[in-house]
N, C-alpha and C positions, 0 to 999 in steps of 0.2 A: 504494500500500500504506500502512496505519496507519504511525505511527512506530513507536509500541510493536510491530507485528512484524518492522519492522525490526529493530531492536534485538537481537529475542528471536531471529531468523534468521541476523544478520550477526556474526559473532567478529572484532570490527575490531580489537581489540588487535593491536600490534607491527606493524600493518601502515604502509603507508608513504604518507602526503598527500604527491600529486605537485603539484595545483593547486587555486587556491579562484579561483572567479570568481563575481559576484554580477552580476547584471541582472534590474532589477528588482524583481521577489518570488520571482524565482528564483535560489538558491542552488545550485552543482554543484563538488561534491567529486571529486576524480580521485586516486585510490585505487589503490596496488600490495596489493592485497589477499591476507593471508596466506591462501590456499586451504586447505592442508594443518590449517588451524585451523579449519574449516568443517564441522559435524555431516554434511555427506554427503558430505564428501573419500575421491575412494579414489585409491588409489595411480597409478593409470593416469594422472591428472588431474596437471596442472603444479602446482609447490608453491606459486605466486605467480599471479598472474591480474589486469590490470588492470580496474577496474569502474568503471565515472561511475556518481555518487548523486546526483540530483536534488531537491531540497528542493523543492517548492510553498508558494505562498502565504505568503513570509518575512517576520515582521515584527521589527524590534527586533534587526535583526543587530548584535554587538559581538565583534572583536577585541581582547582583551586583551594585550598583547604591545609590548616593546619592539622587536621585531622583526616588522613585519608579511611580509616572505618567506617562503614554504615551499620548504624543497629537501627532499624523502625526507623531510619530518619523521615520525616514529615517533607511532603513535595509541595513548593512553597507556591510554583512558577512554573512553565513550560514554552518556551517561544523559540522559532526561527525564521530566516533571513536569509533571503538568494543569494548566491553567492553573486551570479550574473547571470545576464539575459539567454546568456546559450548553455545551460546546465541545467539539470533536474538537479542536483547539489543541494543541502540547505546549510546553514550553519546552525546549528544548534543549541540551545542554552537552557539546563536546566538550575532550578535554585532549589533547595534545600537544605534542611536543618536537624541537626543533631547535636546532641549534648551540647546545647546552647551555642553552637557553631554554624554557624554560615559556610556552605558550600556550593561553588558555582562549580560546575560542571557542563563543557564545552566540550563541541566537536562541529565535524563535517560528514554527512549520511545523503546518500540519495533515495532511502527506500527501508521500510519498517515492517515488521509482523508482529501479531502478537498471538500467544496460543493462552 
């Protein structure tokens, strides 16, 4: 899937990065994701749901952070940004927070899945 419809699909705020692992040019997020904040949540469905998000083709990954560990960190923010007009490329930015820490987490992805 695009990034951009990720994005435009997924209501990642307040949800909870379990794990980051990088291999390769692949990047995978492991996500307790707030369900209940999901445009097709209905009530039957559990409030929380865990989801892997697979980043393709990553380049230019950066951790900002004092603390590179995730425990339950809280997903504050999600956004990206064209690289240029002739690229499906986005730049990517995510923020989050743990043990009282601020963590920006940046890259470059053409293309996302999630299971």
């Amino acid at each position: 899937m695009k990034i951009t419809t990720f994005i435009e699909e997924f209501d990642l705020h307040d949800s909870l990065l379990e794990n980051i692992s990088i291999n390769g040019e692949k990047l995978v997020l492991d996500i307790d994701l707030c369900n209940w904040r999901q445009k097709n949540y209905s009530p039957e469905e559990d409030e929380m749901k865990v989801i892997k998000v697979t980043f393709e083709n990553v380049q230019n990954y950066h951790l900002d952070s004092t603390n590179d560990t995730v425990d339950s960190d809280s997903i504050l923010e999600i956004s990206c940004t064209d690289v240029d007009s002739s690229s499906t490329s986005k730049d990517i930015k995510i923020v989050f927070e743990g043990e009282g820490d601020i963590k920006i987490m940046t890259f470059r992805s053409d293309n996302v899945t999630v299971e």
